[in-house]
Phi, psi and omega in degrees: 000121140241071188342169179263169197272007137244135186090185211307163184271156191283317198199148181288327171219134165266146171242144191230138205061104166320343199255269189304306180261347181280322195253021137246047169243358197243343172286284189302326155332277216290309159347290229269060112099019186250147185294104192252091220222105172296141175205120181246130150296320174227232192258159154338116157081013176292183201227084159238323179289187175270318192290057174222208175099024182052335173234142155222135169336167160199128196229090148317339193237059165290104203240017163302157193290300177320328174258341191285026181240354183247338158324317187291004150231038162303284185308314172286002175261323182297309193301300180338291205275329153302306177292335177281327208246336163081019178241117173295089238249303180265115183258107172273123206242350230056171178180144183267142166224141186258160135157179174282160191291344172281332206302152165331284200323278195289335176295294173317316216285313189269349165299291189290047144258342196265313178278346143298014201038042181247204208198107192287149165288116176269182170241109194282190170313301163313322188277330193284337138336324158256313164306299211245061212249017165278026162220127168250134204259156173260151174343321215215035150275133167251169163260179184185113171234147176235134205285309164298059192199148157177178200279147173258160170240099232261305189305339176277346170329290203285348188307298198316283198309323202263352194261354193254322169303304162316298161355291170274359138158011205268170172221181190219168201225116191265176127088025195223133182234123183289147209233002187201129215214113165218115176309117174229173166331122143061036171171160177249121154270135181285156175210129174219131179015243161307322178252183206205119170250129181235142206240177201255333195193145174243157163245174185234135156218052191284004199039228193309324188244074206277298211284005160282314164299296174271083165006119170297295195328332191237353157220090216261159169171197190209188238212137163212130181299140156252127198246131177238135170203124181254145182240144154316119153281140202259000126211119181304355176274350166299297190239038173270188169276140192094322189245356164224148186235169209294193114226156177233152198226149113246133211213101159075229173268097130216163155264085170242168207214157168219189180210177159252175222274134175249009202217065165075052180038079154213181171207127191280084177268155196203181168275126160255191149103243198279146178204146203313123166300153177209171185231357159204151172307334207273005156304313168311094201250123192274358189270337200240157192229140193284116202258042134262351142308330212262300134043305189227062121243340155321279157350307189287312176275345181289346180258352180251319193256024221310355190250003164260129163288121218255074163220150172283156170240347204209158177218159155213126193240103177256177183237158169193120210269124196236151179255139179295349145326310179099347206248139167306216206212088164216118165164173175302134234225330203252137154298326137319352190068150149175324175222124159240145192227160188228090179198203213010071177272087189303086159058051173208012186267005192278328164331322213239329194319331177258357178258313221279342172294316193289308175307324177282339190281298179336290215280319188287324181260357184228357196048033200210173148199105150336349187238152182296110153242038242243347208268341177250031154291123179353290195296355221271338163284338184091168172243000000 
């Protein structure tokens, strides 16, 4: 459709890019009884984004200051969208955090579980020796184990959000990419080449390429690859679900995470944290994977993991938007709020994805969200 720059509207709220956040932000619209119209650049579920690797972590007892008013409805909103969609998305598995007892990691981990007012469970050598024994700890290593973690399943996710939106009434336009975003009185025009849509209010959730849209200057941040890679297990009854639980490691300068195997008796470990920068998606070259990466993270497991054959089998090469902060981009962009925008969680926002939905349908239809965010405003960097 393409309307005139007057008279009615295509949709009350557009949501532009379908995926992690988009299309549960296109989901809770459509809950709450609103004219909704999803625009995908390319198709519904593509592996081009960060949602994607079949698993993502899901750590309830996220205690950074910034999530910690918004995790506690992570899990009932993940359930919410399960009952709407009839799919099972979230498995609480437990989860291990590794490391020596000096580390960043594990030193932070445990302040905030203490400020929070628990107390961590630790694990001595014998139990993770009998429980855990696919992990071998170093001399001066501890455990942590938390009862509250488990697995995301991300690509059935955005399935799960998009089939309970259409449901409820909403709709999606694939294979299009908007090239223009412009705020006028009382409405936003959309622009993708020749056609054109006009709306009441837009959200952005575009990922990797939110800065075709959206100003560094008025959101500032950058773009980084994700590399996912899975190893074979030497027995797949091992590293199943119920009998390996998620993990976070720190070993030395790395981060690394695993998951269990979901895949052809495998199990996907991997690297978090800092990763090659890039300043446009089409930088990215997903064909070939650096194999000094693959090298030391090989390495890691051959040294950690005795029950993984430490040869990679499987890669995946993503794009993902990042802040120097560490913190997203979710608010309004407009001196009216009429575009909001919700991205760069730098590679930790699928946890969060149906409440971080939710928050955005707030902010576009109510100019508000009870919950604190105030620490993820767009604007917080300056021009």
């Amino acid at each position: 459709m393409t309307p005139s720059s007057a008279g009615p509207l295509d949709a009350e709220v557009a949501v532009v890019g379908v995926g992690s956040m988009g299309s549960m932000a296109l989901w809770q619209l459509a809950r709450r009884g609103i004219s909704a119209l999803g625009i995908e650049q390319f198709r519904v579920g593509h592996e081009l984004g960060a949602g994607v690797g079949e698993a993502r972590q899901f750590r309830a007892n996220y205690l950074e200051d910034a999530v910690r008013d918004v995790m506690p409805h992570a899990e009932p909103e993940y359930r919410a969208l399960e009952a709407a969609s009839g799919l099972r998305l979230l498995t609480m598995t437990g989860g291990l955090t590794i490391g020596r007892e000096s580390a960043a990691g594990i030193r932070q981990f445990v302040e905030r579980i203490r400020a929070n007012g628990d107390e961590p469970v630790f694990l001595s050598r014998p139990q993770m020796a009998e429980r855990f024994p696919q992990h071998t700890l170093a001399v001066d290593d501890v455990a942590i184990w938390d009862e509250a973690t488990g697995l995301i399943r991300p690509e059935l996710s955005v399935a799960a959000a998009l089939r309970a939106a259409h449901a409820a009434g909403a709709r999606v336009i694939e294979g299009c990419a908007v090239t223009a975003i412009e705020p006028r009185a009382g409405h936003v025009i959309l622009r993708a080449g020749e056609q054109r849509w006009r709306v009441g209010r837009v959200i952005v959730t575009a990922g990797p390429w939110i800065w075709r849209l959206v100003s560094r200057a008025a959101a500032a941040g950058d773009l980084g690859r994700l590399l996912l890679t899975w190893f074979p297990a030497r027995d797949a009854e091992q590293f199943r679900i119920g009998r390996f639980p998620t993990f976070t490691r720190y070993v030395d300068d790395v981060t690394i995470y695993g998951m269990p195997s979901l895949w052809q008796g495998t199990s996907r470990v991997g690297f978090a944290g800092p990763r090659s920068r890039f300043e446009d998606p089409d930088q990215l070259d997903r064909l070939h994977v650096p194999a000094l990466e693959l090298a030391r993270i090989e390495a890691l497991v051959a040294q950690l993991m005795p029950g993984l054959v430490p040869r990679v089998v499987r890669t995946g090469t993503h794009l993902d938007s990042y802040t120097s902060d560490g913190q997203p981009l979710v608010g309004a962009t407009d001196g009216d709020g009429r575009v909001v925008v919700g991205a760069a969680f730098n590679g930790r926002g699928f946890k969060m994805a149906p409440v971080i939905g939710r928050i955005l349908a707030e902010l576009a239809l109510d100019g508000g969200t009870p919950l604190g965010i105030s620490a993820w405003r767009p604007d917080r960097f300056g021009t």
